[in-house]
Structure formats: structure tokens, C-alpha cells
N, CA, C and O of each residue as an XYZ file, in Angstrom:
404
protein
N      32.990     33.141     -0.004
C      32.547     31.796      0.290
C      33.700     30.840      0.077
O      34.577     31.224     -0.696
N      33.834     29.633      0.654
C      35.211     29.370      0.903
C      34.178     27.258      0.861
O      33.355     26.639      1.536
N      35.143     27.016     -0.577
C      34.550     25.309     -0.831
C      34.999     24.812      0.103
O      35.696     25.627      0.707
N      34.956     23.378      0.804
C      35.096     22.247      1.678
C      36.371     21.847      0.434
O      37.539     21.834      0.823
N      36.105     21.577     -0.836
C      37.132     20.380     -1.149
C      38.284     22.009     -1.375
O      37.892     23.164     -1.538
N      40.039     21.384     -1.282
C      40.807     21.636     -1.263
C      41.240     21.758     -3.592
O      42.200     22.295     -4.144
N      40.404     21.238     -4.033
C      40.832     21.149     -5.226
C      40.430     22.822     -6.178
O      39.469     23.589     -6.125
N      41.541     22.815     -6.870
C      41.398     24.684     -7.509
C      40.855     23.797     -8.462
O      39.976     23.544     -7.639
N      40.431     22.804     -9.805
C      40.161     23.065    -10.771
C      38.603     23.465    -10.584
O      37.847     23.289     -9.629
N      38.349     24.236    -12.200
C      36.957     24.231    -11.818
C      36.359     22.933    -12.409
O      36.964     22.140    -13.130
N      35.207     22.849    -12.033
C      33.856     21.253    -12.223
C      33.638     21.466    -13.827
O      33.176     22.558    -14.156
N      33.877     20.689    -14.669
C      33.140     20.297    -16.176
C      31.987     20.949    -15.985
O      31.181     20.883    -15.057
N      31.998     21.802    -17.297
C      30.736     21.532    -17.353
C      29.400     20.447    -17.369
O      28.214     20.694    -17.149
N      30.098     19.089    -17.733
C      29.179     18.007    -18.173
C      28.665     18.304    -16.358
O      27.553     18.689    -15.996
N      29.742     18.017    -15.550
C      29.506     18.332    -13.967
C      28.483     18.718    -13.356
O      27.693     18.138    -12.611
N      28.590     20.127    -13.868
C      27.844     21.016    -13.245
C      26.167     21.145    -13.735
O      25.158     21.572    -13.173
N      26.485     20.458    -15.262
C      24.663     20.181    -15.701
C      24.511     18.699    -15.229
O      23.447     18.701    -14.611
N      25.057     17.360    -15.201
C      24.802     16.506    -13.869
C      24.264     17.244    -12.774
O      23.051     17.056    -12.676
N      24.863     18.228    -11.682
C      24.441     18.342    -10.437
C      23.101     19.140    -10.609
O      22.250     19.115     -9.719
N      22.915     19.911    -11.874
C      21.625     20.577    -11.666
C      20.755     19.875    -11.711
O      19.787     19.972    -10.958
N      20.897     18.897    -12.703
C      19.622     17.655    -13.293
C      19.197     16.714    -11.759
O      18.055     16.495    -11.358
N      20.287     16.346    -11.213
C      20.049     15.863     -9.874
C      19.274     16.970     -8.742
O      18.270     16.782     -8.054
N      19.978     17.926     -8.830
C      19.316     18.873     -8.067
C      17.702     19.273     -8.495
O      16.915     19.687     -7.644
N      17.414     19.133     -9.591
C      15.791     19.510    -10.415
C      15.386     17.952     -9.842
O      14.439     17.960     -9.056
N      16.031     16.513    -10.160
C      14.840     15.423     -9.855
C      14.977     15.437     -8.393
O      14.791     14.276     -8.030
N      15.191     16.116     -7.475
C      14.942     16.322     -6.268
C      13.931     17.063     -5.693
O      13.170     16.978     -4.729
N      14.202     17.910     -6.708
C      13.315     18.829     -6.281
C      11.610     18.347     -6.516
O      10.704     18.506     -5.697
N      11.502     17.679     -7.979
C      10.451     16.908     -8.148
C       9.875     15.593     -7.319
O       8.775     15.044     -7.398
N      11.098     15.275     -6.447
C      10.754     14.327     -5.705
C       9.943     14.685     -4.387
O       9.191     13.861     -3.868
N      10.093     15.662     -3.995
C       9.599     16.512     -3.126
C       8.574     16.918     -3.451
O       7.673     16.767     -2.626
N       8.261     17.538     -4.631
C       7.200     17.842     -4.902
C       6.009     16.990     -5.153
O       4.859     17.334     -4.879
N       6.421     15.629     -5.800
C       5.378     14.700     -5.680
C       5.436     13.893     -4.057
O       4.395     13.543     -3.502
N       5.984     13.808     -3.810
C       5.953     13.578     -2.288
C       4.488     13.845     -1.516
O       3.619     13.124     -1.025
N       4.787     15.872     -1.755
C       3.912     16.380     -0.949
C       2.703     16.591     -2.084
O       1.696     17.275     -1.899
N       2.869     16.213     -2.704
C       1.591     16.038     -3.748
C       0.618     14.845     -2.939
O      -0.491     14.891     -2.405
N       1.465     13.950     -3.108
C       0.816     12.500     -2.663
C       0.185     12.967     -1.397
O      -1.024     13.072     -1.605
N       0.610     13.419      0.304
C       0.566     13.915      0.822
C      -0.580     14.562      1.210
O      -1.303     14.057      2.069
N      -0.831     15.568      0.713
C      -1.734     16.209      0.052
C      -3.342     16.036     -0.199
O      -4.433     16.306      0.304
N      -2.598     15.257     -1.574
C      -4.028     14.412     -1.525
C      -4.007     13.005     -1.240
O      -3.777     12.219     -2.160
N      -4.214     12.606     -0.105
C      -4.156     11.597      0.572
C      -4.479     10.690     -0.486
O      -5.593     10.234     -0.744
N      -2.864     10.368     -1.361
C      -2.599      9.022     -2.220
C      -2.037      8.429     -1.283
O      -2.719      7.469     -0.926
N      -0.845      8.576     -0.546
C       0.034      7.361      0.314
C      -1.124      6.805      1.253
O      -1.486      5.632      1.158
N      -1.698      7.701      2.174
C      -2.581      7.098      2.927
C      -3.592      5.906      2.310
O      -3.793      4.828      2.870
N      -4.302      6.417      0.781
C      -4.954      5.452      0.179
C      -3.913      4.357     -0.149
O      -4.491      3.272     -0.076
N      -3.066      4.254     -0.364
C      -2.156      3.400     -1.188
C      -1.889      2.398      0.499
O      -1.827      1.170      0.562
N      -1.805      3.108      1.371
C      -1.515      2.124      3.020
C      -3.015      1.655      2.587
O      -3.005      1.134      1.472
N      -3.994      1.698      3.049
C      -5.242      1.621      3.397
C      -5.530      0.442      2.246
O      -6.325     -0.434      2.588
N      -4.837      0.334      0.657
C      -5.628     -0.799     -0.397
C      -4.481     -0.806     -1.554
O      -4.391     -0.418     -2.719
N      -3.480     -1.596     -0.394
C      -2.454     -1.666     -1.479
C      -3.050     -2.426     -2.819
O      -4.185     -2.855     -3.022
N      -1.936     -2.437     -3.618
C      -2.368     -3.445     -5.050
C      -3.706     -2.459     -5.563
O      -4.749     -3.074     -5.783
N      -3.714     -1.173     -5.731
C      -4.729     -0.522     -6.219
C      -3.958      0.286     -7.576
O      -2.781      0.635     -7.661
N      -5.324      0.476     -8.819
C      -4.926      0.708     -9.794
C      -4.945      2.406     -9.768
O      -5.643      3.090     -9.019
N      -4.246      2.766    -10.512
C      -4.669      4.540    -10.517
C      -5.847      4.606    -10.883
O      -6.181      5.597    -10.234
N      -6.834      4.275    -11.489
C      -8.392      4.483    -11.815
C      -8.944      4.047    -10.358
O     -10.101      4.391    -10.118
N      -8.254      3.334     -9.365
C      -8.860      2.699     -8.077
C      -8.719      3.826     -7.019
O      -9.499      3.968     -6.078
N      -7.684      4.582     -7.260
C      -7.282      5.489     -6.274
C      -7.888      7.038     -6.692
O      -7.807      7.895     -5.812
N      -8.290      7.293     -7.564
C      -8.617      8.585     -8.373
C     -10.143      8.446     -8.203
O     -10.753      9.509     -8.088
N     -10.975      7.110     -8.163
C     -12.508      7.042     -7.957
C     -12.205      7.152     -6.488
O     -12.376      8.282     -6.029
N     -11.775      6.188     -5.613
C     -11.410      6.427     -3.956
C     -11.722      8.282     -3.709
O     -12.573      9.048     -3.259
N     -11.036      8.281     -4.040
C     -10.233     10.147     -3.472
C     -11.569     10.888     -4.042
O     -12.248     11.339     -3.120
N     -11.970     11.061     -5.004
C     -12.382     11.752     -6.098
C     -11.637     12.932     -7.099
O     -11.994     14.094     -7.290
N     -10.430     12.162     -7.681
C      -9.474     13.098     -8.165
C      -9.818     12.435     -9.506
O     -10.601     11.525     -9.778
N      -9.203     12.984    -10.065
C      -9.330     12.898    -12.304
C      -7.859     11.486    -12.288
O      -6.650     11.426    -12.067
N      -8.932     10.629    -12.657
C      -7.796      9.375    -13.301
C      -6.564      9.856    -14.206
O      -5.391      9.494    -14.116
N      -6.986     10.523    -14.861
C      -5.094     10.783    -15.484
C      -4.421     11.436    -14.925
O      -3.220     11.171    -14.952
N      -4.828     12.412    -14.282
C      -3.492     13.216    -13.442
C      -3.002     12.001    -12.015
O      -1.976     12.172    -11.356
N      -4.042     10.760    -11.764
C      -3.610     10.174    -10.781
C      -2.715      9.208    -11.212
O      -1.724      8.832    -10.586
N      -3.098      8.804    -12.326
C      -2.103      7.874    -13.093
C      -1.105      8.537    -13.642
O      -0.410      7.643    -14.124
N      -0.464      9.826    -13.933
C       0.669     10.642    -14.491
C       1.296     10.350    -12.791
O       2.349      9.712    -12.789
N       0.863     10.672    -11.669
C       1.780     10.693    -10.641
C       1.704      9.406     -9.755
O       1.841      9.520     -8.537
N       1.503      8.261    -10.296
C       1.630      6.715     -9.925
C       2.843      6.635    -11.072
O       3.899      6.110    -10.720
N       2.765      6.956    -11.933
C       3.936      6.869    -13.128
C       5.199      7.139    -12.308
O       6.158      6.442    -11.977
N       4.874      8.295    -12.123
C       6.163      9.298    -11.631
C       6.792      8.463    -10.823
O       7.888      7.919    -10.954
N       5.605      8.379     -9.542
C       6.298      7.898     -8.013
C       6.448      6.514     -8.513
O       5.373      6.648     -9.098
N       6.789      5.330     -8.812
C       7.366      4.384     -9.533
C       8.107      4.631     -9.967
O       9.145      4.376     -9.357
N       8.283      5.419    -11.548
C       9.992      5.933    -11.250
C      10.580      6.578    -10.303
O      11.743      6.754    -10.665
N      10.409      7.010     -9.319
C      11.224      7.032     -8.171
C      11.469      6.455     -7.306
O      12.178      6.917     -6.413
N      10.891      5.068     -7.269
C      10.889      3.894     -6.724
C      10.219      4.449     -5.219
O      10.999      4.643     -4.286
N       9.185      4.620     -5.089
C       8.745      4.935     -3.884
C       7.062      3.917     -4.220
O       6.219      3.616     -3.374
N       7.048      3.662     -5.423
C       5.636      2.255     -5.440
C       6.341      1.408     -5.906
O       7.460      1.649     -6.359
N       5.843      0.345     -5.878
C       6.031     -1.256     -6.789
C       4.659     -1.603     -7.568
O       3.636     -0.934     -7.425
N       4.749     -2.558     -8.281
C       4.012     -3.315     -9.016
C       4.654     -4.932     -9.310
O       5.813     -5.217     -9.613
N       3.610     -5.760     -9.132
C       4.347     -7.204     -9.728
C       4.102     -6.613    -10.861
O       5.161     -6.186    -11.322
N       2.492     -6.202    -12.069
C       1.833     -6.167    -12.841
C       2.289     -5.490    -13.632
O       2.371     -5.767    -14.829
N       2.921     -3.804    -12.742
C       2.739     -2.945    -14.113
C       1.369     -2.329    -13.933
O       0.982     -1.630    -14.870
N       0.671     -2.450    -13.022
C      -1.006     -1.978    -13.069
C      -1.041     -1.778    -11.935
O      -0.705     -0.669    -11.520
N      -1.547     -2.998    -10.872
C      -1.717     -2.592     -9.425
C      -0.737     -2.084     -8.681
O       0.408     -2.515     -8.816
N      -0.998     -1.208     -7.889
C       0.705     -0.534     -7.483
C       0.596     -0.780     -5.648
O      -0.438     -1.046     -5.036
N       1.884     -0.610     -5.097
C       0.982     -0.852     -3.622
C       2.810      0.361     -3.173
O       3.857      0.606     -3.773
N       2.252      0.708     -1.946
C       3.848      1.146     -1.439
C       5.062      0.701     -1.537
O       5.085     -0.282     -0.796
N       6.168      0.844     -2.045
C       7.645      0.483     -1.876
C       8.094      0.137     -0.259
O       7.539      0.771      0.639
N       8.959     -0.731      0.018
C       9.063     -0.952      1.254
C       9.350      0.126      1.934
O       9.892      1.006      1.266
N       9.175      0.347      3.006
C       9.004      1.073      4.337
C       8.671      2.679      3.888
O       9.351      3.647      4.228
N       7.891      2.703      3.342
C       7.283      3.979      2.397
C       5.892      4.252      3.557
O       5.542      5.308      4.083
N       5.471      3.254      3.653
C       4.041      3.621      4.560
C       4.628      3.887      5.649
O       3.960      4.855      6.014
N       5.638      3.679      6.685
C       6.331      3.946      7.863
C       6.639      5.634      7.238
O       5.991      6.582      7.681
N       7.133      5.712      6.744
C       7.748      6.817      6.631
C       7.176      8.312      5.447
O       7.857      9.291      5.142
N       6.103      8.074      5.118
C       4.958      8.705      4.265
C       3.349      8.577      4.099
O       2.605      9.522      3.833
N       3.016      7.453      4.271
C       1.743      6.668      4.999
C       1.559      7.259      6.459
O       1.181      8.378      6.807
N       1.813      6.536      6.947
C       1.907      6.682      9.067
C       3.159      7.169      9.769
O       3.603      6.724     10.827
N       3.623      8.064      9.092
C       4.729      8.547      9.502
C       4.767      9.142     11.440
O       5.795      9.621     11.919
């Protein structure tokens, strides 16, 4: 196998556990993605933005804490907003592209 960059040293370790950690919250990003997906959270979240995870978990009929553990999540990944901290609605162009794709 033959690298693209021209450089012999090898990558730090600090490096190479950086690229995995990036490579793992990717992988989680994906995975809640198609979580959301799934169970039609993005679609609910297009359909009544500014909804609380207890709003979207009675909607659907899913268990309020696992809906609120992955409103957590997808906020830190900046894929919801909140003014509040509570009501959450899509991140910009999130419903174009995960909503009504």
C-alpha cells in the first residue's frame, strides 16, 4: 500500500489516537443519523419544530429518555438548535437534507 503524502516520518501517537477518536465520532454520527431516520425523529422534528423530547417520544410512541439521550446527542453534533435548552427544532438546512431529503 503506497501513502498519498510523500513524508517517511511516522504519525504521533497523540495523532493517530486523534484520528481514531474522530473516526469513532463519525461513526456515531451516522449512527444517530440513521437512528433519527429510522424512527421518524427528523421527520417529527420538520413536521413541530420547537418540540421537547417528552413531545417527540409521546408523538412517535418511543420511551422519553432514550428520546431525550439522542436530542442530547444530535445537539452536540450540531444537527438541532435550541434558543431554550428544551425546545429543539432542526439545525439549518437539516430538514432539506435529513427531513425531506
Amino acid at each position: 500500500m503506497t501513502n498519498e503524502s510523500n513524508s517517511t516520518a511516522a504519525p504521533s501517537a497523540d495523532t493517530q489516537t486523534a484520528r481514531i477518536f474522530a473516526w469513532r465520532r463519525g461513526f456515531n454520527a451516522m449512527h444517530l443519523i440513521d437512528l433519527g431516520e429510522r424512527l421518524g425523529l427528523w421527520q417529527a422534528l420538520a413536521d413541530a419544530p420547537d418540540s421537547t423530547p417528552a413531545d417527540l417520544a409521546a408523538r412517535l410512541d418511543l420511551h422519553a429518555p432514550y428520546v431525550e439521550v439522542w436530542c442530547t446527542t444530535a445537539y452536540g453534533f450540531e444537527l438541532l438548535d435550541s434558543d431554550d435548552g428544551e425546545r429543539l427544532r432542526l439545525a439549518p438546512h437539516i430538514e432539506e437534507t435529513l427531513a425531506r431529503p
